[in-house]
N, C-alpha and C positions, 0 to 999 in steps of 0.2 A: 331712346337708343341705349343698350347696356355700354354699360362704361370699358368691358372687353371690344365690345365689336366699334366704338371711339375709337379708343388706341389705336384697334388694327388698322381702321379707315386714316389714321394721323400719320400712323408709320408708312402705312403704304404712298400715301400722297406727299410725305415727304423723299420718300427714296423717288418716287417720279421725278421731284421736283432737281433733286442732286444728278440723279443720271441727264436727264434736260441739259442742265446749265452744262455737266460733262460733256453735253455734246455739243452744245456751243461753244466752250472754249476749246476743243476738238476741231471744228469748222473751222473758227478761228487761227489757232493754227497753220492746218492747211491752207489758208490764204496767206498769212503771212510767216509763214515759215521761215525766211531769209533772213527776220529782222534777229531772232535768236541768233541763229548762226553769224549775223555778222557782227554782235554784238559779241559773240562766242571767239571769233578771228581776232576783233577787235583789242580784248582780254589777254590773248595767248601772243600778240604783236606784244603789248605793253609790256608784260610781264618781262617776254624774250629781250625786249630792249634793254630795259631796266639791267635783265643779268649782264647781258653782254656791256652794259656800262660800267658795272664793279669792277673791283679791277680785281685781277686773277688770283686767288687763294692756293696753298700748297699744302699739301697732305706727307703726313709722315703714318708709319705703321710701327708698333709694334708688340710683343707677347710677353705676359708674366706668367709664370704657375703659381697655385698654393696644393705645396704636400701637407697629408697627411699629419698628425702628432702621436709622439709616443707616449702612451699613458701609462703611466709608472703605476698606478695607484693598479691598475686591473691585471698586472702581472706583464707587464710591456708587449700588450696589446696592439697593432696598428690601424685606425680608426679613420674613416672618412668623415669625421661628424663637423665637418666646418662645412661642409656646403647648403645650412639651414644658415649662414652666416656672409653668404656673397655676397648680395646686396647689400650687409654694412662697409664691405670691403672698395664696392664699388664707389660707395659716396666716400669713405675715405681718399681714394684715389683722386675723387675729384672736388673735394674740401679746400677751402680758403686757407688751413692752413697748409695746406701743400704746398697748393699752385702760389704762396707769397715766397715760402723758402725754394719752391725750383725757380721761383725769379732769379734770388738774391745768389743762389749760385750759377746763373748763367750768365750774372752782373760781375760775379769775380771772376770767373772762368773764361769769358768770352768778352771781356770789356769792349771789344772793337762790332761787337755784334751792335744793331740799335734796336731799342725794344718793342714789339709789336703786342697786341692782341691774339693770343691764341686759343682755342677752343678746345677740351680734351672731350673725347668720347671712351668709352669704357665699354665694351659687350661682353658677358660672360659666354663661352661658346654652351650649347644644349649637351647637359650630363657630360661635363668636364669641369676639372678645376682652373681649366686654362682660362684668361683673361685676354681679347685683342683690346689693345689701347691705340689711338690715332689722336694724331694732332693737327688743327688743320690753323694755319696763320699764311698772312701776305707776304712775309720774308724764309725762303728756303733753312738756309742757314739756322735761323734763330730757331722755326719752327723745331726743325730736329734737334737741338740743343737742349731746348725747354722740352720734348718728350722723353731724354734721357736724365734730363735734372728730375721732371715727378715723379718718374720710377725709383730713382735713387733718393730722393728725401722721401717716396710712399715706405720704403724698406726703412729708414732710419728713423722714421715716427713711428715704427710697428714696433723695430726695436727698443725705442727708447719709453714706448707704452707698457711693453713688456717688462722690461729694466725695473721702470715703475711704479708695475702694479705687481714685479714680484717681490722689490722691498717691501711697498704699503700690507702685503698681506704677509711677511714674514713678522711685521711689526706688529698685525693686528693679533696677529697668533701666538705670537712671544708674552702680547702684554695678557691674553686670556691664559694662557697656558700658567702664568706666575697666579694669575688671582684665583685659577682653579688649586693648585699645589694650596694656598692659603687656603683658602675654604675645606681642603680635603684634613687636612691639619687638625685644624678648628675643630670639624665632625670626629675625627679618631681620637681627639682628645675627651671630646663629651661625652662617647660611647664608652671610654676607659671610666670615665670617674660615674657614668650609671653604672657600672658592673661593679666597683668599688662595693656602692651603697646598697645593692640589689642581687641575690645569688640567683641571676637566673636559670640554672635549673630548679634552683628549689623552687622556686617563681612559678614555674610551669609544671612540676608536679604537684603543687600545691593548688595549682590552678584547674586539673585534672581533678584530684580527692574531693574539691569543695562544689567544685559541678558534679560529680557524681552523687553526691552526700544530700546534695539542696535537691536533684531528684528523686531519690529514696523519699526528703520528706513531704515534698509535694506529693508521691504517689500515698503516705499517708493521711497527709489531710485529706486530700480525697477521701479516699476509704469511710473514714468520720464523718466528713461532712455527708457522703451518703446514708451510711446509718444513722444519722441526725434528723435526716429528710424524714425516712422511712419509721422511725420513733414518733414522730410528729403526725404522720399520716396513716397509720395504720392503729385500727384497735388493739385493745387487750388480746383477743383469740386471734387474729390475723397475728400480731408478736411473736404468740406461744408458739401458733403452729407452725411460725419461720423459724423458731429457734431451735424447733422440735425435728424441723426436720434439716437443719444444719447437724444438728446433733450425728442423725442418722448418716447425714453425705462423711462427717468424719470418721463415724464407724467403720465405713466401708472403704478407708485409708482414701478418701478422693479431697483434691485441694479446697479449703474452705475459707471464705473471706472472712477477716478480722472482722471485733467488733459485735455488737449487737447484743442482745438479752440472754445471758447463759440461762442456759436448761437443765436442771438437774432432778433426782428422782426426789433429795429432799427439800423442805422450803413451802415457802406459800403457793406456789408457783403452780408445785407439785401436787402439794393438798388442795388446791385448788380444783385441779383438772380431775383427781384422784373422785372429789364428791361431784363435780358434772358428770362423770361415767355410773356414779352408785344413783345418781339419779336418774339417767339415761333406763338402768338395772329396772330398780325400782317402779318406774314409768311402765316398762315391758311387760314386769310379773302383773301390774294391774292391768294392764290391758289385758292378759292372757286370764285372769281369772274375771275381768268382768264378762266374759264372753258368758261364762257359767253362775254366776254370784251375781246377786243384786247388789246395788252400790252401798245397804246399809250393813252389808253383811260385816263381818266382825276382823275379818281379816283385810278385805279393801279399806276398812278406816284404820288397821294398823298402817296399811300400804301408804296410804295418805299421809298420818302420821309421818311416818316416817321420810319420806319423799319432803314434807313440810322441813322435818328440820334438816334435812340435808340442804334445800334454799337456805336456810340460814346460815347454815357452815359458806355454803357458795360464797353469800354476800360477803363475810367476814376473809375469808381469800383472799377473795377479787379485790377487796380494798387493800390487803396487804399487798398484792400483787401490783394494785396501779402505784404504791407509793415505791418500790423498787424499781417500775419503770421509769419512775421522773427521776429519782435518786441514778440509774444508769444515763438517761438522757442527758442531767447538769454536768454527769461527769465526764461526757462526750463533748459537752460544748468548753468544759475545760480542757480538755486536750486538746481542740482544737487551735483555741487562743492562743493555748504555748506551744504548738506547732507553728504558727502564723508567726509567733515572735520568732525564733529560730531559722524563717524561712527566710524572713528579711536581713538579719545576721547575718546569714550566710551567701545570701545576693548580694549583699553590701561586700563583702569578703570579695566573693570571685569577679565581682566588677573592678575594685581596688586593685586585686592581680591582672586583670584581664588590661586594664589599663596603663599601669607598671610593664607588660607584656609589649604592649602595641607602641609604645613608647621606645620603647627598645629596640623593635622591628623598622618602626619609622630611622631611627639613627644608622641603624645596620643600616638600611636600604639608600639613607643617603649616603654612606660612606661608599657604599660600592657604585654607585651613579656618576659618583665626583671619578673614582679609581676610574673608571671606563671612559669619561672624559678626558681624563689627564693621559691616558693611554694613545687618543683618537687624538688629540692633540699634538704630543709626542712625532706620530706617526705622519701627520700629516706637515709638521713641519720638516721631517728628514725627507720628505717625498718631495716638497717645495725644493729643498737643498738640492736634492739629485735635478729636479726638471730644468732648473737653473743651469745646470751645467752640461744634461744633453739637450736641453731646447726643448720643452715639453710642449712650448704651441706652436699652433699652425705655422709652417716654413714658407716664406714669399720668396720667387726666388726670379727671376730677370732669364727668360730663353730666350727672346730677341731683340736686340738692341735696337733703335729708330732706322726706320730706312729711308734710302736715302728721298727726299721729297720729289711731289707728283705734282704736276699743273693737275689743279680741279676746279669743279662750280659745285659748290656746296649747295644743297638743297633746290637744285633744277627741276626736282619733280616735283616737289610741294610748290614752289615758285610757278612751275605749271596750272597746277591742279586748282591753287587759288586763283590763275587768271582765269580757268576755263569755268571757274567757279562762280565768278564775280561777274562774267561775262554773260554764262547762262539767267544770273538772277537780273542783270540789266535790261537781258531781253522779254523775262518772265513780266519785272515790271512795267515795260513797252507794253506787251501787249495785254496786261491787265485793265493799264491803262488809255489804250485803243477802245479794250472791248466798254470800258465806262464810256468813254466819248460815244463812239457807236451805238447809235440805238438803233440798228436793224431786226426786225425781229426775225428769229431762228426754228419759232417752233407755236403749236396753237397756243400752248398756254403762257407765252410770252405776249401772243397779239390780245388773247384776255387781257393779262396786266396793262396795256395801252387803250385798247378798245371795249366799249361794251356792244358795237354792231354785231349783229346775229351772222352767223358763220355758218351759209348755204351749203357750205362742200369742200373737201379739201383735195386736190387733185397732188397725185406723189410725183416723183420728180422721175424723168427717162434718161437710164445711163448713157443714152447714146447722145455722143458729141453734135453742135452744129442744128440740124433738124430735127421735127420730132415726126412722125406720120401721122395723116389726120386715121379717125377712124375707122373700121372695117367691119362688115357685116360680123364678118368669123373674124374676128382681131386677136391675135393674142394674147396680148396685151389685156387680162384677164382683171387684175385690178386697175389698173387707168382707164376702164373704160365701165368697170363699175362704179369710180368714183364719178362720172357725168352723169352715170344713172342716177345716182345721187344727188344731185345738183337735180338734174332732171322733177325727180319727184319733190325734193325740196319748193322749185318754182308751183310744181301743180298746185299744189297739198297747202302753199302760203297761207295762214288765214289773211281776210280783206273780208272791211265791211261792207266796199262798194261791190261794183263788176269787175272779175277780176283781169290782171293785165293781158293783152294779146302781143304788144311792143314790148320787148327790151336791149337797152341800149348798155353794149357793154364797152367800159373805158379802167383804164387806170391814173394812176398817178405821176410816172414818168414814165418813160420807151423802155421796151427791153422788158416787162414782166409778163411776158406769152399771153395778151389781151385776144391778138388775133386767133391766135391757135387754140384759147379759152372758146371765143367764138364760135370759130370754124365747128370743132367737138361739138360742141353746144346744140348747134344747129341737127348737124347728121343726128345726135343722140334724139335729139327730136323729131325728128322725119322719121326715124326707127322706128319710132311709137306711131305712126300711122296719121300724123299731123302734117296739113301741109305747112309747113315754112319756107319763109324768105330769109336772107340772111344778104342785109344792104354791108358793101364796104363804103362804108361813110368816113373812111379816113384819106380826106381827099388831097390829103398831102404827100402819105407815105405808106397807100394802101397795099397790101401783098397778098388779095383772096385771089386775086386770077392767076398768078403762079400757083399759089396753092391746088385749084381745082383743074388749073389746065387751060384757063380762059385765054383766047386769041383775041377777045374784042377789043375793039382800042375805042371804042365808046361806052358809057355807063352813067353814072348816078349823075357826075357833074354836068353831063348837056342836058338830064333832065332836068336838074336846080335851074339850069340856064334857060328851058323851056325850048330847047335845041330839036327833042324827041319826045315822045311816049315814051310811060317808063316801060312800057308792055313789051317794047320792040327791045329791050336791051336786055330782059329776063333771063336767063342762061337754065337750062335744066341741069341737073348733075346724074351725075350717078347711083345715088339712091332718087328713086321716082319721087317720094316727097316733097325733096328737097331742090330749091331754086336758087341761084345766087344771083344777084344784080352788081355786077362788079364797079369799082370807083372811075372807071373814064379817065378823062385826063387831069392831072394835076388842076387844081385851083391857089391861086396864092393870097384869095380874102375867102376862103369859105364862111365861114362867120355870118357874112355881108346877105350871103343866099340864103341860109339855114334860117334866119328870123327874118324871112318873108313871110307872107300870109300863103302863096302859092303854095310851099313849103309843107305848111299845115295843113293843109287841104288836097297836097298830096299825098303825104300820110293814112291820112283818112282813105282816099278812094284805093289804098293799096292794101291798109287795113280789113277792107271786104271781100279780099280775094285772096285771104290767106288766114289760115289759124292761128300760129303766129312770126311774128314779126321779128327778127333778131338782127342787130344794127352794131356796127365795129368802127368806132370813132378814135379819135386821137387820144395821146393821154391828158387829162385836166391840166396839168402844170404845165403841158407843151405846148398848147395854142387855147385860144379863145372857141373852140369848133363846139367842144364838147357840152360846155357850159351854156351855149346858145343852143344844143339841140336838145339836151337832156330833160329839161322841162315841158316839152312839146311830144315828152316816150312815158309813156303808162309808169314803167321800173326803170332804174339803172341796177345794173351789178358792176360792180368794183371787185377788180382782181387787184389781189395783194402776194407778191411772189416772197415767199419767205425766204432772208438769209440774202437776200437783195436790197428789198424799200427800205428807205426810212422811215420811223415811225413820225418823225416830226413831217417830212413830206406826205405822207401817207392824211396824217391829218390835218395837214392844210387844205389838200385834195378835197377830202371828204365838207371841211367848213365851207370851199366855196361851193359844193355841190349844195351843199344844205341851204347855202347861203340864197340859192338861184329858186329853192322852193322843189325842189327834187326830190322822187321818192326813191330811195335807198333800199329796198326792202332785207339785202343782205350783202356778205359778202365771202368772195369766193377766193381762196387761199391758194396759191399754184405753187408748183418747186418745193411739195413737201415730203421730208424723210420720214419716209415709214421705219427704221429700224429703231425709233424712242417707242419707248413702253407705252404713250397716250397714243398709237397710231395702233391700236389693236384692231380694229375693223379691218386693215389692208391688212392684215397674217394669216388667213384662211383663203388662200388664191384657191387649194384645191379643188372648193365652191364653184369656182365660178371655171372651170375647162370647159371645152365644148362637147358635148357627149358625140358620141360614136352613131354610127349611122348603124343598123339592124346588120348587113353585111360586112362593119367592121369598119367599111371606110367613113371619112369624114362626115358633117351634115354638108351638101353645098352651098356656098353661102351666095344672097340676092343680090342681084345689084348689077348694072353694065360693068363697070369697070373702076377701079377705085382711084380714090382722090389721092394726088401727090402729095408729098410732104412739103411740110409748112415751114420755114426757120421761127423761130424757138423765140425769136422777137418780137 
């Protein structure tokens, strides 16, 4: 199985499992509903006693405001900004040390009063500054005394907070204010004696020339160090022809960078270049006359000649030439050096000013830091001065003074709410514990957790009070009479190794779980099927099939046991043709005593061959000895178990002594069951089972003489 479609099978059959138990403690409930509620009366009695026994409390009222403050500092502003502030206000109100000093003046003032326990409460009213206060104590008198003493010590601790937290901050301000003045001193005097030793303008124009100056000489060593490169990397004729043609860009008045190989028309340079063009010459006239002259001719070896020593002149140049370029090259690399010395010179300079500069700025910068401190200081001590004396914080101020005291019950509704509280969970715990005691079971997969007998059928349970009706050809009853079909096929379909049964004897475990009325159904559902059956009341103590069918006989099963009659004469036909009833006759008070005769047995048998099958309605097991003496002399028993009534412990004592006796059990058959739990999905599809319509609209008619009365439900 994938481990997705686990889960879902886990989840599912756990929410089964929750709604289940829901609906047992749901059943539950509604059976003992009273014991909640009386446990609920219970609670709300005690409580109500309880208060009514305290003895009587008295309540005082009354109202404080807090205005607004004038804020000097913002141009005398009027500011609500104390209301992010109530809630300090309120615990001051109701602060130990209040409530000790509104004692100790209700102790001078009212010596004759006696002192009680009072409670203060404090509400801010919603988006107001107003405050209701109440006092609630066991003495009138004192009560309202002690609500006008905390308002008058809350006022004189505001004051006297204020008083002294506006010295502590004139103090704290006075002592920074002196050590700022010090400090500002200090700074003004060291900024005088740098300017003494330092002309700062000269400072900062000097600082100006020598940054300008150090990049003049940067942009020369540059320059050099390029044409240093360019000496280094290029040949003799790449040199000439760059300098040959700077030459030219100057002539033509255009900007020409320092530097490099001068050019001129005299010099080796020149002579140089002067016999590469006469050889150039020379070169051409020979070509031009060898086109016509053969090469020994007298003027191509003057040409040669001559061409020859013009190479020589070249070579002699060109060495003069390479030694003026290393002689410009060394002297390149000397100005370079003593540019580099003078660069550094002059960085060292304008960093020494640059320094001397920012030193200065630093001092200036602190002096006016301190000046604007000492300002802000200043100011805020004259502004403390002023608030002092018009009241710069929030005004508390007394609108209404204590009124006069109330008889009350203080906390009557919480005093409620936790007896109806404690009430409900006494009763919760009752019946939690009921349902632990109680093992009735309530649903199929509760009789699983007890049983592992196989479970023929489950029949659901009929809203209608007192009787139930037996069945009816066209019944309405559309799923109760599906579920005997059910049962019905169940018995057929049984596997058995032997031959299988024709007798079944059906009982329960105590009176009252609808055994008979299991029966009765039972029966008709099998005559349906075109079987003949019998259906014996063999409950010959407390049998009810002849009210059920209608029976007038006042003879039956018991004068046959007695051997009084033929069972043949006491036969009854019913209503469906199949179907036979042999009713119980008259009480017996040892049935037992008959039932394990041999007579007995052997009439069985000779009833057994005049019928297909045999269905038999005995007493419950736990109720008399009947069942457990006839039960072993019946092919099968079924055992009705009505749910949400047996006991499981009775249920299975039942079933031990039946096992006990050698009894075939084949299954069992569940009565009183709610279909609205999620595990009763078979009974939710009633639309299945209507009765269809007859070709003209009307009904089908249904067979049968006349139908069987209804059965009570026991």
């Amino acid at each position: 199985m994938p481990a997705s479609t686990a889960a879902k099978s886990l989840s599912t059959s756990w929410s089964a499992t929750f709604i289940t138990r829901l609906h047992r403690y749901k059943s539950l409930f509604l059976r003992r509903w009273w014991i909640p509620v009386l446990t609920i009366c219970l609670g709300l009695f005690v409580e109500a006693f309880l208060i009514y026994q305290t003895p009587p409390s008295y309540q005082s009222t009354s109202k404080m405001m807090m205005a607004g403050k004038l804020n000097i500092a913002q141009g005398a502003v009027y500011s609500e900004d104390a209301v992010n502030f109530y809630g300090t206000q309120i615990q001051l109100m109701q602060s130990a040390e209040v409530r000790r000093s509104a004692e100790s003046l209700v102790r001078s003032a009212h010596p004759e009063l006696q002192p009680v326990t009072v409670e203060i409460f404090v509400i801010q009213k919603p988006r107001t500054s107003i405050f209701d206060l109440s006092a609630i104590g066991s003495a009138p008198d004192y009560t309202q005394a002690y609500l006008n003493a905390v308002m008058q010590k809350y006022l004189d601790f505001k004051r006297g907070m204020r008083e002294g937290r506006g010295h502590e901050v004139t103090t704290g301000i006075t002592e920074q204010l002196v050590q700022v003045e010090k400090d500002l001193r200090n700074s003004e005097d060291e900024m005088l004696e740098f300017q003494k030793q330092n002309n700062i303008g000269f400072i900062q124009e000097e600082g100006n020339s020598a940054a300008a100056y150090l990049v003049k000489l940067n942009q020369q060593y540059a320059q050099l160090k390029t044409e240093y490169a360019l000496l280094n990397l290029l040949d003799l004729d790449q040199n000439l022809d760059r300098a040959q043609n700077r030459t030219e860009t100057a002539a033509s008045n255009q900007p020409v960078e320092n530097g490099g190989l001068p050019f001129s028309d005299v010099g080796p340079e020149a002579d140089y270049l002067k016999a590469k063009q006469q050889v150039q010459l020379l070169k051409a006239e020979r070509d031009t006359l060898a086109k016509d002259l053969r090469p020994n001719h007298p003027k191509i070896i003057k040409l040669n000649d001559e061409i020859t020593k013009q190479d020589k002149l070249i070579e002699l140049f060109r060495a003069d030439t390479l030694e003026k370029l290393k002689t410009r090259r060394e002297s390149i690399g000397k100005q370079m050096e003593n540019l580099q010395a003078n660069v550094k010179e002059w960085e060292a300079k304008a960093l020494d000013l640059s320094q001397r500069l920012a030193q200065f700025n630093r001092i200036k910068g602190k002096v006016d830091r301190l000046k604007t401190l000492y300002d802000r200081l200043t100011n805020n001590l004259k502004e403390i001065d002023v608030s002092q004396v018009v009241g710069g914080e929030d005004q508390v101020s007394i609108m209404e003074m204590a009124t006069a005291p109330i008889s009350v019950r203080p906390g009557l509704i919480k005093s409620l709410l936790i007896g109806f509280g404690i009430g409900a969970l006494a009763g919760l715990a009752i019946l939690i514990l009921l349902d632990r005691i109680d093992d009735r079971m309530a649903s199929f997969s509760e009789f699983q957790h007890h049983f592992s007998e196989n479970v023929l059928g489950q029949i659901p349970k009929e809203k209608t009070k007192g009787k139930v009706d037996l069945l009816q050809p066209d019944d309405a009853r559309h799923v109760f009479a599906e579920s005997y079909r059910n049962i019905r096929s169940s018995i057929f379909f049984m596997p058995y190794e032997g031959p299988r049964p024709k007798s079944f004897l059906v009982t329960s475990a105590v009176p009252g779980e609808g055994k008979s009325t299991v029966s009765a159904n039972l029966a008709i559902t099998m005559a349906f099927s075109g079987a003949r059956t019998l259906l014996i009341d063999c409950d010959l103590r407390r049998g009810a099939l002849c009210e059920a069918f209608g029976i007038t006989s006042k003879i039956g099963f018991s004068e046959v046991l007695k051997q009084e009659v033929n069972w043949r004469e006491v036969v009854v036909p019913t209503a469906v043709p199949t179907l036979f009833v042999l009713p119980r006759g008259k009480p017996l008070s040892q049935p037992s005593e008959h039932l394990l005769r041999a007579s007995t047995e052997a009439l069985l048998k000779e009833i057994y061959q005049n019928y297909d099958y045999v269905i038999i309605d005995t007493s419950p097991v736990l109720a008399a000895d009947d069942t457990t003496s006839l039960a072993p002399k019946i092919d099968a028993t079924l055992f009705v178990v009505r749910l949400s009534y047996t006991s499981a412990r009775l249920t299975k004592k039942a079933l031990e002594l039946l096992y006990g006796r050698q009894v075939n059990v084949p299954g069992v058959i569940l009565n009183f069951v709610d279909t609205s739990l999620p595990e009763y999905y078979y009974y939710q599809y009633s639309e299945y089972y209507s009765t269809p319509a007859a070709p003209d609209g009307e009904a089908v008619t249904p067979v049968g003489r006349e139908h069987p009365k209804p059965i009570e439900t026991a």
